[in-house]
N, C-alpha and C positions, 0 to 999 in steps of 0.2 A: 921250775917252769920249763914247758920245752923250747925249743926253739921256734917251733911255728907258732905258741899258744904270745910268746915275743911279738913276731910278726900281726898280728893281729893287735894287738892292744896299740903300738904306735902309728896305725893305717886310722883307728879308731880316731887317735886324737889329729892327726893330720886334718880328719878330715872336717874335726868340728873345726877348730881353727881355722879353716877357709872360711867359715861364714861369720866371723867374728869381725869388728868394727878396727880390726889392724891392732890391737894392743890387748892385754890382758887384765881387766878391774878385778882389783880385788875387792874396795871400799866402796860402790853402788856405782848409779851413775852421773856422768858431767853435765852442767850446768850453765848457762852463757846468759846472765842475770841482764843485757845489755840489748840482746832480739827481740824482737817485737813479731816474731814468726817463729814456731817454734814447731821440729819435727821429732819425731824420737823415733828407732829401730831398736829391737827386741834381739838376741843372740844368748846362745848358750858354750861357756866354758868349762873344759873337766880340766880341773885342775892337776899335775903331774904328778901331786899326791894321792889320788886314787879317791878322792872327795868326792860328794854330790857334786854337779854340773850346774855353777849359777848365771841366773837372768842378768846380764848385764844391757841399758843404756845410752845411745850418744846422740846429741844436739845440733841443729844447722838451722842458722839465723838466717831471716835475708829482710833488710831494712827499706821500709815503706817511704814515700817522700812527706813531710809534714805541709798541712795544706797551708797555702801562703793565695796573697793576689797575684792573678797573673795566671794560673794554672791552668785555669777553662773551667774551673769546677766556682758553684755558689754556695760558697763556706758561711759558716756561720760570722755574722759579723759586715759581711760585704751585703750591699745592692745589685750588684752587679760584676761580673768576670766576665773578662770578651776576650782572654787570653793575650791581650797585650799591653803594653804599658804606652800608647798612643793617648796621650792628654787631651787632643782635638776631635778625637772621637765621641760617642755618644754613652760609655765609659770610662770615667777617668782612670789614671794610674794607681787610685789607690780604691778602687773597687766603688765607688760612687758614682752615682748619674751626673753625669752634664748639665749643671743648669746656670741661666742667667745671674751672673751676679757674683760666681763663685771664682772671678779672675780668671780664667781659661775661656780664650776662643774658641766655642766648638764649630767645627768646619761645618761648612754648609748650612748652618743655622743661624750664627750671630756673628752681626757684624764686628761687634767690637765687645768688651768687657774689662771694664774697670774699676771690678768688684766693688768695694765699701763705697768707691767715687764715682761709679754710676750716678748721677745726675738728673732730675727731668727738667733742667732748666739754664744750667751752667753753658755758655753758650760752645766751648769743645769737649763736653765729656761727653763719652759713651751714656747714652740713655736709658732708663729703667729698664726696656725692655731688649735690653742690649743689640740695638740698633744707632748708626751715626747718626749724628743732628740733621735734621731735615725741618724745613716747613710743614706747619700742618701736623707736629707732633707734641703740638701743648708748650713748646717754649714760645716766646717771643722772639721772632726774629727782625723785628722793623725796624727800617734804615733812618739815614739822619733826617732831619726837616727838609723837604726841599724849599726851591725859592719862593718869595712872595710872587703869588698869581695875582691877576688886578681882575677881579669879578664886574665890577663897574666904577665911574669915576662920576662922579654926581657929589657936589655942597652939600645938596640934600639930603645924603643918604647915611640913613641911622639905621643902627639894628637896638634891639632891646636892652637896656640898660637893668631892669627891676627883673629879668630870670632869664636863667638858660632857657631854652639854648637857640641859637639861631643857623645850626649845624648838625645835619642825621646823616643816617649812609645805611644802605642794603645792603643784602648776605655777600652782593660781588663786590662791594667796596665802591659805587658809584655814591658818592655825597652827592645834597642837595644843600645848596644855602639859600638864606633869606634875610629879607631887608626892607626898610621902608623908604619910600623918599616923600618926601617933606613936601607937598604941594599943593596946588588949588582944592585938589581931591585927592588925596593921598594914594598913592600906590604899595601894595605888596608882592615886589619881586624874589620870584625864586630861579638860580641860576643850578642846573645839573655840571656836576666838575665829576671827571672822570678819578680811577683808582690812579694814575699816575701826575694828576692835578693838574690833566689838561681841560677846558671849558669845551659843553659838549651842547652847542646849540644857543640860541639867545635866552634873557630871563623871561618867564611867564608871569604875567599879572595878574595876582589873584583875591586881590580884592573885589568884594563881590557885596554888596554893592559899593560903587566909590565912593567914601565918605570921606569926611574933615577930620583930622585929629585923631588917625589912626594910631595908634603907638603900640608898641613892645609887642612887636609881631616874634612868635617865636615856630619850630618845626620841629616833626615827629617823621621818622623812616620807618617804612616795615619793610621783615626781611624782603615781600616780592619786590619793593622799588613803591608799592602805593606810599602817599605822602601824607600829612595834612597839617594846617597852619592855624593857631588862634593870634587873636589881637584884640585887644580892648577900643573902644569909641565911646566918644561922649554920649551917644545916645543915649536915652533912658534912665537917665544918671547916671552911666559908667556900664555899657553891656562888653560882654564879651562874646566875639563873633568866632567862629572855625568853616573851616573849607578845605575838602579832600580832591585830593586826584588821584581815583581808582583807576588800575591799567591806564595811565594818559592820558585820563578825561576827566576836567573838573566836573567834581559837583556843585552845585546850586551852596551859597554861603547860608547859615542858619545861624539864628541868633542862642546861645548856646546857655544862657541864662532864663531859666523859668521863672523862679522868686526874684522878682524885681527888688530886692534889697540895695541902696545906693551903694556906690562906691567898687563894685568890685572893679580890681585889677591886679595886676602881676601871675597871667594866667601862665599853666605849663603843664604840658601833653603829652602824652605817649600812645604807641598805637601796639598790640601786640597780633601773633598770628594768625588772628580769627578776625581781622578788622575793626575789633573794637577799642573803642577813642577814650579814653581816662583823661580826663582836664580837673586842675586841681586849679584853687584861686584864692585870693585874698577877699571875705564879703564882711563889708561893716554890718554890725550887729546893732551895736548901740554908739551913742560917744563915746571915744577912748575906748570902744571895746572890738576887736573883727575876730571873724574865726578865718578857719582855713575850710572851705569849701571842696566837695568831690563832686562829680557826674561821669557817668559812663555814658556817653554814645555810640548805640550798635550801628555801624552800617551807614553814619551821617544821619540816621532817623531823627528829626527834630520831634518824635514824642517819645523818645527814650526816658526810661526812667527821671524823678527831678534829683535836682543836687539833694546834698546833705552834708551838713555841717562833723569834721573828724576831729577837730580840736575843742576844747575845751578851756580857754582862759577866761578866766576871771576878770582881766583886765588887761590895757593895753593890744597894742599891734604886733602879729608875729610879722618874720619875715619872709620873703615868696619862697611857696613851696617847690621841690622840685621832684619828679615823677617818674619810677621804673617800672617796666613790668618784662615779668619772665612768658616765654613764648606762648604756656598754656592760659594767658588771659590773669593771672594773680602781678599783683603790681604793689608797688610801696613806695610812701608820700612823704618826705621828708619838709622840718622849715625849723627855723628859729623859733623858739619860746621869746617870746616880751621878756621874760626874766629871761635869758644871753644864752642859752643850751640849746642845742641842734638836739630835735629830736626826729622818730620817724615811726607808724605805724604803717605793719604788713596787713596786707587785705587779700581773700582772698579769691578763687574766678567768680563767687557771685557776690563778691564786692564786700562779704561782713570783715570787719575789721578784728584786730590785736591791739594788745595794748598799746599805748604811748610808753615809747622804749627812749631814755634821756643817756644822750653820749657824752663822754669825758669834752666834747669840741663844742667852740661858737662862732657864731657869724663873726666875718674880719674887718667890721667898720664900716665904713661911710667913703666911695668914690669922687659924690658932689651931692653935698646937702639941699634938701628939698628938689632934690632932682631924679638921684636913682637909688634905688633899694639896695642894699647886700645880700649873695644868696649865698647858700650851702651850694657844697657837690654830694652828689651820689650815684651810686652804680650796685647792681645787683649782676651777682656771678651765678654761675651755671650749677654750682652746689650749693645755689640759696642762701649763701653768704649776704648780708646789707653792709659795701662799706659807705663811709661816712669822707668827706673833706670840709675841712673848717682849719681853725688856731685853735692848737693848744695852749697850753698854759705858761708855755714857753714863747709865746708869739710867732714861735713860726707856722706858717699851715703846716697841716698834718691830716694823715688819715687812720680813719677807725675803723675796725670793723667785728662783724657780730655775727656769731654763727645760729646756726637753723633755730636755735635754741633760746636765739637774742642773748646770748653771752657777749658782754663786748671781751675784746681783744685786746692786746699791747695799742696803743699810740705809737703812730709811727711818723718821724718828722719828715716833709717834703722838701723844703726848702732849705736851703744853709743857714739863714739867717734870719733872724726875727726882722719883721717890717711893724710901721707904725700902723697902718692898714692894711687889709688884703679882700677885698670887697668883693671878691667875681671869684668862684672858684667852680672847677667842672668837671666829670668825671667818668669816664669809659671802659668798658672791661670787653675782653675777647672773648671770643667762644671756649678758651681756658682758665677765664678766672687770671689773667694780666692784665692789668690797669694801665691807663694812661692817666696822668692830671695837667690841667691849664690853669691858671689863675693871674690874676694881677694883683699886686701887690706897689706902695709908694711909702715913701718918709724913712727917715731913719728912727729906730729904733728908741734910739737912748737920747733924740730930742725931743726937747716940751710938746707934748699932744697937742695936736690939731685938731679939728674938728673932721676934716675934711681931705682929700688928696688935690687940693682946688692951688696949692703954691706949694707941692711937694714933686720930687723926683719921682717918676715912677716906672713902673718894668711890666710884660708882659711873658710869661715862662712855662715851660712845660716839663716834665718829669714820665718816666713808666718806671712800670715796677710791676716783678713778677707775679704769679698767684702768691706764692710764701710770702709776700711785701718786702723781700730785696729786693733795690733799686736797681735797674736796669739801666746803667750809665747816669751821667754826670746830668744836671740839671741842664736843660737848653735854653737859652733868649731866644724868643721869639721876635720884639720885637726891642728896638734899641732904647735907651732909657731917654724919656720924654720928661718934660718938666707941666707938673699937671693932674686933671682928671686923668686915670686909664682910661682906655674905652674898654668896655665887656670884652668879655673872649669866651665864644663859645667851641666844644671839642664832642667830635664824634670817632667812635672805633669800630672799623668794622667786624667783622667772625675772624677774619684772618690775621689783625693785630693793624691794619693801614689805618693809620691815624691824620685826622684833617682837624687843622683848626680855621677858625676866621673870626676876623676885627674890622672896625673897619677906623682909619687914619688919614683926616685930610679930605674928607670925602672920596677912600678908597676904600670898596669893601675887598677887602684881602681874604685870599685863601692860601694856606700850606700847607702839602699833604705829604706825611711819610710815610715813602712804600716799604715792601716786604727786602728784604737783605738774606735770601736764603743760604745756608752753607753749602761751599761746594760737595757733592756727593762724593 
């Protein structure tokens, strides 16, 4: 070969060699099993043996980032990426929403959160709706008893021994009590006592007309503040009279018994938002036989529809009914069966009734024989619940209750300890479904039965208790241990939880009211 034909053949390979990936393959091309991006370039080698010129291959990876929280991107799996891992935000750190409940403060939304122990009721936990405790958010926050107020000071002066109540209160927490005093012509005084248990004006007299032998004057509050009051008289053989004060102004008194059937008494009243009057009563039937009597009065109309008989016994006396109603006009009438079982039927706003529903509880006995009745308590809550106070089976009062369904519920004991009697018991619930209860209760327990609380020790007492029926503190005296009859004790609660009771002791009608105790914000 010549010298220039030399020259030319190694210009040739110089020059493919320039475009070659830096190395010479002989065995195909490389491979980087590891990238997840993969490029490839194409080149041709002539080999210095004089060979065909082959296709060789080479590789360049460049590794992506694997999607994780936090990136800014919404991977699969997350709710949410806001690209930071801030806990307080409306994204959490681990690609979830914010929400109540989940143990994280989210800023500017919720006050507090203390997940699982969120609370609607525990008086320092954060709240279901993870906000701090405040008034007004379904817990109970009412403070201690205050002191005894003196309403009046009168020998004379008796409230109702055979039923609640002789104590109501409006949507603001003003109570209204009432009383009778014992005279030529009997009077029925009602004293206005404010939300802090201060006396707000003198009592008004509202017996209408003055008769002899008025007794067991009891009271009904509607939420505006109208009032209205029955009481039985000998008239007639035993009527039962009522008398309203709408906006501030009596009305004319009406005799509230159409069937003149003898005997009735132990009447009890309710009023609900539309102004109409539900009176419930004890009316003899036959000998040894009475039932429990209804009537609704619209408006104080004395030609409102007549009574009609809700019980049904065969025989014997029940004991005085006691009466709720929910704001749309539907109410429900509790009493003692003659056979010892608290029972109570729901009615509805045009008054047709439910069955006769029988609770685990009974009337607590006898205060002073041939003198005053025993009653039940009861209270109707805002989710239509009926509970029930009376004794269990254990002697001590307790309370029942029965959902929308008339399911009863656990028995729940009020008291510490079983008493020989517990004759007066009474019963109030908040615009949340928390209860208050009052009762009297005397004698010890585990000595020989009396007949009566007439030469026993006795107490006057109060308790609250959540909507769930956890108690809400320790049991309170109301009033110091007397040797004796109790006197009644009647109990009102307003929407807001301010609880008033009154007694009256020594010819004092007593009032004590506990207000609200809200948390500091």
């Amino acid at each position: 070969m010549s010298s220039r034909a030399i020259g030319a053949l190694v210009l040739a390979w110089a020059v493919a060699a320039c475009f070659s990936d830096g190395g010479l393959h002989t065995s195909g091309p490389a491979t980087n099993t590891t990238s997840t991006t993969t490029s490839t370039t194409g080149s041709t080698t002539a080999e210095p043996t004089g060979d065909e010129p082959t296709t060789t291959s080479s590789t360049s990876t460049t590794s992506a980032p694997e999607p994780s929280c936090g990136d800014g991107q919404l991977d699969p799996g997350e709710q949410c990426d806001d690209g930071n891992d801030d806990e307080a935000d409306a994204c959490r750190s681990d690609c979830q929403p914010a929400t109540c409940g989940d143990g994280v403060v989210q800023r500017g939304v919720e006050a507090c959160d203390d997940g699982p122990n969120n609370h609607p009721s525990e008086p320092t936990a954060c709240r279901p709706d993870c906000q701090k405790p405040a008034c007004g958010d379904g817990a109970l926050y009412v403070g201690p008893l205050g002191a005894p107020v003196i309403a009046a000071n009168d020998p004379s002066a008796e409230q109702s021994d055979d039923v609640p109540r002789a104590i109501g209160v409006d949507a603001s927490g003003t109570f209204s009590v009432a009383w009778r005093v014992n005279a030529l012509y009997d009077r029925l005084d009602v004293q206005t006592v404010a939300a802090d248990g201060t006396l707000v004006g003198t009592p008004l007299d509202l017996s209408d007309p003055p008769v002899q032998l008025l007794r067991d004057p009891v009271i009904a509050v509607a939420p505006s503040g109208d009032l209205a009051v029955a009481w039985e008289t000998n008239a007639n053989n035993g009527d039962i009279f009522v008398r309203g004060v709408v906006a501030g102004v009596a009305e004319p008194g009406l005799n509230a018994i159409i069937a003149k059937n003898p005997n009735q008494q132990s009447p009890a009243i309710a009023l609900d938002d539309a102004g109409r009057l539900t009176l419930a009563y004890v009316g003899a039937a036959l000998p040894n036989l009475s039932q429990v009597y209804v009537r609704r009065i619209a408006n104080f109309d004395p030609v409102s529809p007549a009574e009609f008989a809700i019980s049904e016994h065969a025989a014997g006396i029940p004991t005085p009914p006691t009466v709720a109603t929910w704001p749309d006009g539907a109410f429900v009438v509790a009493w003692g069966d003659p056979a010892g079982a608290i029972v109570y039927r729901r009615f509805d706003v045009e008054g047709t009734p439910g069955p006769t529903i029988t609770s685990g509880l009974v009337t607590g006995g006898i205060a002073l024989a041939d003198s005053a009745n025993p009653w039940s308590g009861l209270a109707v809550t805002p989710d239509l619940r009926v509970v029930l106070g009376g004794v269990g089976i254990d002697g001590r009062v307790s309370l029942q209750t029965f959902d929308l369904a008339d399911v009863p519920q656990t028995i729940v004991p009020v008291a510490d300890a079983p008493r020989m009697h517990a004759p007066f018991i009474d019963l109030g619930s908040d615009a949340w479904g928390n209860l208050a209860v009052a009762w009297a209760e005397c004698g010890d327990f585990d000595a020989p039965v009396a007949a009566d609380c007439s030469a026993q020790a006795s107490d006057l007492r109060l308790r609250w208790f959540r909507a769930d029926l956890t108690p809400h503190g320790a049991v309170t005296d109301v009033h110091g241990t007397m040797v004796g009859a109790p006197p009644a004790i009647g109990l009102a609660v307003a929407p807001s939880g301010i609880t008033g009771v009154t007694y009256v002791v020594a010819g004092d009608v007593v009032v004590r009211v506990a207000g609200l105790q809200c948390p500091a914000p």
